[in-house]
PyMOL commands that place a pseudoatom at each C-alpha (Angstrom):
pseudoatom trace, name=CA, resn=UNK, resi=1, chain=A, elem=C, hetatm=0, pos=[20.244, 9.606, 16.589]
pseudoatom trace, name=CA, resn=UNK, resi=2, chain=A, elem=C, hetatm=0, pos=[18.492, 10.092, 13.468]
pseudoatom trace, name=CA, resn=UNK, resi=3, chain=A, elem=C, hetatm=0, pos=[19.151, 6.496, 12.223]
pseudoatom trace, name=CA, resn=UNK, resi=4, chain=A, elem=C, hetatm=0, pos=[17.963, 4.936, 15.798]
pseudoatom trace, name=CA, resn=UNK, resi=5, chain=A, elem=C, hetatm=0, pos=[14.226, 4.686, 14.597]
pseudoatom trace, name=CA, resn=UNK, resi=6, chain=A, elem=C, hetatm=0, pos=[15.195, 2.826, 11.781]
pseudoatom trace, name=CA, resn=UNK, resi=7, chain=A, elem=C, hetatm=0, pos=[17.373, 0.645, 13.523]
pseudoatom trace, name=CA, resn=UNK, resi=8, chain=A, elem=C, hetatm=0, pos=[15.203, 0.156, 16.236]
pseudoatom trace, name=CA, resn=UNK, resi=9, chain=A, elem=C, hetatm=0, pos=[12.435, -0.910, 13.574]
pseudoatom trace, name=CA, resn=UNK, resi=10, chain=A, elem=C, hetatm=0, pos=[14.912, -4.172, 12.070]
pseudoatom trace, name=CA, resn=UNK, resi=11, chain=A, elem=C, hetatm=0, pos=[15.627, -5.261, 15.902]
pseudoatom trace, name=CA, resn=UNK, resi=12, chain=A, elem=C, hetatm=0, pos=[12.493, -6.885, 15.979]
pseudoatom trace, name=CA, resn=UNK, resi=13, chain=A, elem=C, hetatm=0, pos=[13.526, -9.819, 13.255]
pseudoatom trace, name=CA, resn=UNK, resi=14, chain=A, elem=C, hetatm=0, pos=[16.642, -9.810, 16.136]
pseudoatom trace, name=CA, resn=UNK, resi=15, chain=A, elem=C, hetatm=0, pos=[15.381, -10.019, 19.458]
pseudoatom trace, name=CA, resn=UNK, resi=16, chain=A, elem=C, hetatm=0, pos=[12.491, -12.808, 19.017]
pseudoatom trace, name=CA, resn=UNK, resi=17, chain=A, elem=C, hetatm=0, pos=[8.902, -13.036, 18.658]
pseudoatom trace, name=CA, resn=UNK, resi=18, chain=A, elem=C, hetatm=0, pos=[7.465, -13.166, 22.344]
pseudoatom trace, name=CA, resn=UNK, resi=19, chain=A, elem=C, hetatm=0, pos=[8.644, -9.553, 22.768]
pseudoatom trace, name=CA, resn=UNK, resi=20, chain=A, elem=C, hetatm=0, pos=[7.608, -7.725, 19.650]
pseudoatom trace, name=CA, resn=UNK, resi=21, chain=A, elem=C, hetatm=0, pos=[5.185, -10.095, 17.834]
pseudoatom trace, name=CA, resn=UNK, resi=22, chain=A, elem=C, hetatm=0, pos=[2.195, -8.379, 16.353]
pseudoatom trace, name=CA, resn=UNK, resi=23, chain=A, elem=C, hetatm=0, pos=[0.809, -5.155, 17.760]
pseudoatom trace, name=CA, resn=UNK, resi=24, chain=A, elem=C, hetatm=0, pos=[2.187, -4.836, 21.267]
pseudoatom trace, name=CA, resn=UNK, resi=25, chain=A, elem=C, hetatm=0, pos=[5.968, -4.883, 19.300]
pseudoatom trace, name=CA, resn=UNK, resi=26, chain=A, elem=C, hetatm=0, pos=[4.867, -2.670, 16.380]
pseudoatom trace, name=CA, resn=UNK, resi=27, chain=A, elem=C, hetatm=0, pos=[3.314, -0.313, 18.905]
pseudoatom trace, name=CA, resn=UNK, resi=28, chain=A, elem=C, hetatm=0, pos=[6.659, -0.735, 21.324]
pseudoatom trace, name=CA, resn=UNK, resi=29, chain=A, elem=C, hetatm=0, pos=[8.922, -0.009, 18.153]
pseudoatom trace, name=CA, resn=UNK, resi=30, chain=A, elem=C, hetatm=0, pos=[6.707, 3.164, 17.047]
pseudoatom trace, name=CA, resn=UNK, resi=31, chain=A, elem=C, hetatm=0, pos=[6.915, 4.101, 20.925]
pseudoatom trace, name=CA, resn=UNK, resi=32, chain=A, elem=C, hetatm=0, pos=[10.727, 4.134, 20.529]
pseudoatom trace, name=CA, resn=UNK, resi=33, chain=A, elem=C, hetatm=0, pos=[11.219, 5.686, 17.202]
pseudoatom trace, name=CA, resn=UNK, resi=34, chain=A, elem=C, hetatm=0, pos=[9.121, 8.713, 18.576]
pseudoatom trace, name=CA, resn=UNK, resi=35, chain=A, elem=C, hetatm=0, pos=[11.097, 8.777, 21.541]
pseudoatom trace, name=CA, resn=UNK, resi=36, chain=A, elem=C, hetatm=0, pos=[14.150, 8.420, 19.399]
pseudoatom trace, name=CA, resn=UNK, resi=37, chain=A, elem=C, hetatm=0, pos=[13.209, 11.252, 17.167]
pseudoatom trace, name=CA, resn=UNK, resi=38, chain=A, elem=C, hetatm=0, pos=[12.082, 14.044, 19.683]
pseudoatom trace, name=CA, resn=UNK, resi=39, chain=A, elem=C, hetatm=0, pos=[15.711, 15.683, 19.869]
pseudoatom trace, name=CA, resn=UNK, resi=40, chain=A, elem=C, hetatm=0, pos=[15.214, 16.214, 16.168]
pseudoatom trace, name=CA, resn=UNK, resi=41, chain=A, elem=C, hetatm=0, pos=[11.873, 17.994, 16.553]
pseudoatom trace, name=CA, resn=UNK, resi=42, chain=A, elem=C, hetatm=0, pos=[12.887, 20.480, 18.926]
pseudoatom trace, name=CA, resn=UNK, resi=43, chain=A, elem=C, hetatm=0, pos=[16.030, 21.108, 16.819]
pseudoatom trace, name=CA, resn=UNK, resi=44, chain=A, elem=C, hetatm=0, pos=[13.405, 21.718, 13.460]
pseudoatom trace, name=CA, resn=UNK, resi=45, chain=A, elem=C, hetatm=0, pos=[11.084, 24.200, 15.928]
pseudoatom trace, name=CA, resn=UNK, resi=46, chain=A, elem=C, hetatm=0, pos=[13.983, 25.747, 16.650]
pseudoatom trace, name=CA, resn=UNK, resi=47, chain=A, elem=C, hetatm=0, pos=[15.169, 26.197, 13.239]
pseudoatom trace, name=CA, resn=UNK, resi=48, chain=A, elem=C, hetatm=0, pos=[11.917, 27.274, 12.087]
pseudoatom trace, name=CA, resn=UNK, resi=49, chain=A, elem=C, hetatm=0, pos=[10.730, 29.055, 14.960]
pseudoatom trace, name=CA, resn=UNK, resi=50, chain=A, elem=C, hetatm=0, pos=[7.046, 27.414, 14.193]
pseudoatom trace, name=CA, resn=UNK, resi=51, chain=A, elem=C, hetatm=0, pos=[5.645, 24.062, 15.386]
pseudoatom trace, name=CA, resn=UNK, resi=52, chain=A, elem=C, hetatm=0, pos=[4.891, 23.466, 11.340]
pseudoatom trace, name=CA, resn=UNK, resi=53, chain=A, elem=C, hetatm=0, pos=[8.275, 22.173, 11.194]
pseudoatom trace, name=CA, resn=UNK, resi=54, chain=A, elem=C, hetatm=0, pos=[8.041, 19.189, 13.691]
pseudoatom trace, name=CA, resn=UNK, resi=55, chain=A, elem=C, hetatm=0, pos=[4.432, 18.725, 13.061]
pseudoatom trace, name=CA, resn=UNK, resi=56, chain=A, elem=C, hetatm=0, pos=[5.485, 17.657, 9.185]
pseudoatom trace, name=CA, resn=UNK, resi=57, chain=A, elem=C, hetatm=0, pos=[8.121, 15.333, 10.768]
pseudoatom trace, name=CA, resn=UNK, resi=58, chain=A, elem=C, hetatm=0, pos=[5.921, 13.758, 12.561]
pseudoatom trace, name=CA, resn=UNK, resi=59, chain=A, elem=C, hetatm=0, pos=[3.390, 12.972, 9.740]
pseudoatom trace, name=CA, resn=UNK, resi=60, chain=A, elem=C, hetatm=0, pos=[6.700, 12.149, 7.767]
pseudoatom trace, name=CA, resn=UNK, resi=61, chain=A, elem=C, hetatm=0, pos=[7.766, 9.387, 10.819]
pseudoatom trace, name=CA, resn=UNK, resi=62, chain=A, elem=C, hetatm=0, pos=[4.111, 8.087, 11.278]
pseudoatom trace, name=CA, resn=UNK, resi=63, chain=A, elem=C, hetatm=0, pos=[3.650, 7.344, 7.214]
pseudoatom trace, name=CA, resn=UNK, resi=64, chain=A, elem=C, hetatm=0, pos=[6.496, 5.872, 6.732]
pseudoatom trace, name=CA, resn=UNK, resi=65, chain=A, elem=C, hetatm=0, pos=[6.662, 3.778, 9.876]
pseudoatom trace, name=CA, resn=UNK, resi=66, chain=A, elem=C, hetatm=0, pos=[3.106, 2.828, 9.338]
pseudoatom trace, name=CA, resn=UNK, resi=67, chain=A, elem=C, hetatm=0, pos=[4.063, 1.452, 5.863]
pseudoatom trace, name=CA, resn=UNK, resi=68, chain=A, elem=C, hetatm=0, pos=[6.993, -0.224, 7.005]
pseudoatom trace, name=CA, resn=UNK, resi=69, chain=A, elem=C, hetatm=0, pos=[5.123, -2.175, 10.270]
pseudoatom trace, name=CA, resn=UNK, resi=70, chain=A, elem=C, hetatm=0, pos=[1.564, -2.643, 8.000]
pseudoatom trace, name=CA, resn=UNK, resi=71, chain=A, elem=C, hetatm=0, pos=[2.788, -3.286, 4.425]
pseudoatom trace, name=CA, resn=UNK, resi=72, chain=A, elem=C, hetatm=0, pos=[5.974, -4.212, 3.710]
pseudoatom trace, name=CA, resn=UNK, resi=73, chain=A, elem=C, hetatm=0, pos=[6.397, -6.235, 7.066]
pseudoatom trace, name=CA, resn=UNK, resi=74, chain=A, elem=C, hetatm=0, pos=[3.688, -8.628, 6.070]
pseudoatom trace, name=CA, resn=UNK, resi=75, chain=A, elem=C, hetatm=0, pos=[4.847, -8.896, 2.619]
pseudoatom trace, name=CA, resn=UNK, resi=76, chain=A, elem=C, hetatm=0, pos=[7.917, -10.014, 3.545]
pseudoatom trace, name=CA, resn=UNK, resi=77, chain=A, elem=C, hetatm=0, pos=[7.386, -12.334, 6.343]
pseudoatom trace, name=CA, resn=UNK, resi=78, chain=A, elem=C, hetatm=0, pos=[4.238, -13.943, 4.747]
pseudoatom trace, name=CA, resn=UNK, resi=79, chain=A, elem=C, hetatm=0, pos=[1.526, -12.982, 7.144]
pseudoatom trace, name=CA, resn=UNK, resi=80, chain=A, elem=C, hetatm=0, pos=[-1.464, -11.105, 6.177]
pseudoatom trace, name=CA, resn=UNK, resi=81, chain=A, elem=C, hetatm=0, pos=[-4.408, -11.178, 3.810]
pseudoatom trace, name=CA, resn=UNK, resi=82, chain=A, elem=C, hetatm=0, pos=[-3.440, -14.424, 2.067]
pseudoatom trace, name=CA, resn=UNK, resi=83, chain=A, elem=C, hetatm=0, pos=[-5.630, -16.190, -1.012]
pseudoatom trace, name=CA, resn=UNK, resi=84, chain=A, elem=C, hetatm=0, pos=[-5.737, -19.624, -0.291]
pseudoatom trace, name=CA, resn=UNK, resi=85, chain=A, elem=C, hetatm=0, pos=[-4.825, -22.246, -2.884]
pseudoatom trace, name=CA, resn=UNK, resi=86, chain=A, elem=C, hetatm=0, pos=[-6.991, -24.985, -4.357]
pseudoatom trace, name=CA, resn=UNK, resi=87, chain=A, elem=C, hetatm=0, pos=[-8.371, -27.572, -1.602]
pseudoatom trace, name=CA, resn=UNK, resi=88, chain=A, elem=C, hetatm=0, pos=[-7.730, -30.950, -3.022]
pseudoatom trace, name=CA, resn=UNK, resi=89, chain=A, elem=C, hetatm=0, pos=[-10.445, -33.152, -3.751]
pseudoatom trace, name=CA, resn=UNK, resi=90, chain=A, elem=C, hetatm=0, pos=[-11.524, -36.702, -4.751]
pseudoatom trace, name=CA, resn=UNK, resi=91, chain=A, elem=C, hetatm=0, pos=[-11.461, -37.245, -8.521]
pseudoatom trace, name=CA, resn=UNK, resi=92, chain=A, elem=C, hetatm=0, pos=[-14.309, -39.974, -9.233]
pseudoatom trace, name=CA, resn=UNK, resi=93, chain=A, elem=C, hetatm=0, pos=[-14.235, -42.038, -12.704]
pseudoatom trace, name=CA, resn=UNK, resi=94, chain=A, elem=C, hetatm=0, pos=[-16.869, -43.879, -14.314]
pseudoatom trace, name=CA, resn=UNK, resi=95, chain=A, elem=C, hetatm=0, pos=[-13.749, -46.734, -15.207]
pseudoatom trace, name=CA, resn=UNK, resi=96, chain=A, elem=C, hetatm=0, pos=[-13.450, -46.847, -11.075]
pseudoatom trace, name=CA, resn=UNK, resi=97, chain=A, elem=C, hetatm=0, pos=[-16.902, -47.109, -9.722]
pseudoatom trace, name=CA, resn=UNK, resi=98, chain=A, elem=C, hetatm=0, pos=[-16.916, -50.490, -7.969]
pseudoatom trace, name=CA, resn=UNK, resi=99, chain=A, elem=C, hetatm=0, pos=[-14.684, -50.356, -4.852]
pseudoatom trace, name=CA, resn=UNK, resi=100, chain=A, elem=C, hetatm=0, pos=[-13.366, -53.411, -4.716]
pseudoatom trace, name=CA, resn=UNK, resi=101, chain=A, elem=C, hetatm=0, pos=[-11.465, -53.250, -7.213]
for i in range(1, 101): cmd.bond("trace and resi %d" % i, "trace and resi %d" % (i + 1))
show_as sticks, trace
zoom trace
């Protein structure tokens, strides 16, 4: 169970853009992987008798999903803040200023 967020997070590149393109899939996916993750919290506040525990978890999940869906996901599928390159242009001669010829 602990490995289902993580899975759940790759099925995206699997199951095709119209369902988990842009926010509504990185929301669906972080939806999931909370889901996914709530038998673990109750086992931790259990364990530590203190909602501490599963709080920390959860700001543990939420970083690192957040860098995964908002940083490294746009790195690697080339979408984001991109520079553009240089815009070609017409290079004018004094040897070519007649066009006719």
């Amino acid at each position: 169970m602990g490995l289902l967020p993580h899975v759940l997070h790759h099925i995206g590149l699997l199951a095709g853009t119209a369902l988990v393109a842009g926010s509504g899939g990185t929301a669906l996916f972080g939806a999931l992987g909370l889901l996914a993750s709530i038998p673990m919290l109750v086992r931790l506040y259990h364990r530590f008798g203190s909602w501490a525990a599963p709080a920390l978890g959860l700001l543990v999940f939420a970083a690192m999903f957040s860098v995964s869906a908002f940083v490294i996901g746009p790195a690697i599928s080339g979408t984001g803040t991109e520079v553009p390159g240089p815009v070609p242009t017409v290079d004018h001669t004094d040897d070519h200023t007649d066009p006719g010829h």
